[in-house]
N, C-alpha and C positions, 0 to 999 in steps of 0.2 A: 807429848807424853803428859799424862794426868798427873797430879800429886794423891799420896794415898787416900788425903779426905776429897777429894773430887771424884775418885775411884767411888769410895762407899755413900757419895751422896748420888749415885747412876740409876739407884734402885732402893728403895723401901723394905724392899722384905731381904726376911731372917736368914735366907736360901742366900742372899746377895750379900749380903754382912760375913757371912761365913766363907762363901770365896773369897773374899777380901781379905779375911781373917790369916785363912791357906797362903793366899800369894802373897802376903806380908811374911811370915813363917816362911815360905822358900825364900825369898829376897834374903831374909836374915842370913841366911846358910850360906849364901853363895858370898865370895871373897871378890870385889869387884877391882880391886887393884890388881891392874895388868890382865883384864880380863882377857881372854883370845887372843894377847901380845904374841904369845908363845906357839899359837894354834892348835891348844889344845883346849876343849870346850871345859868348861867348868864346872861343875853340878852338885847339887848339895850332897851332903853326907847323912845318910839315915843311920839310925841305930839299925845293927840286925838282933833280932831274935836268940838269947841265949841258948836253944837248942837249936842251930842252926852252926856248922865250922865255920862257912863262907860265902861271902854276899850272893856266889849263885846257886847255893841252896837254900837262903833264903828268898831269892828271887822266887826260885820253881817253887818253895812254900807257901807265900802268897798269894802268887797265881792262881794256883790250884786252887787254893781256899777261898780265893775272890769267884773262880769261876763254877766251883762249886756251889756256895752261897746263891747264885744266878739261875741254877739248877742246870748247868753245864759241866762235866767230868773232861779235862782236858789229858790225856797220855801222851 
């Protein structure tokens, strides 16, 4: 396993810095004490969207919007 400056020194560009960036920011998120002890998988917690009740509509809001953006309409 790398350390995170041996991770961002893999690559020079900006595109590379900034995944490193992201997978620093999920590692934060995640609780690594007693990870999978329990077997049950662990995974960060995102904000949802104030117009949204519940994390699977804002799941299917996202989506949408991601696959929209792409010029893809998913139903």
């Amino acid at each position: 396993m790398r350390s995170t400056e041996e991770m961002y020194a893999v690559r020079d560009d900006e595109w590379w810095a900034e995944a490193c960036a992201n997978t620093v920011a999920l590692a934060e998120r995640i609780e690594v004490d007693g990870m999978g002890i329990d077997g049950h998988l662990r995974l960060p917690e995102f904000p949802i969207d104030d117009d949204c009740a519940d994390p699977q509509q804002h799941f299917d809001h996202r989506s949408h919007r991601s696959w929209t953006l792409f010029g893809h309409v998913v139903l």
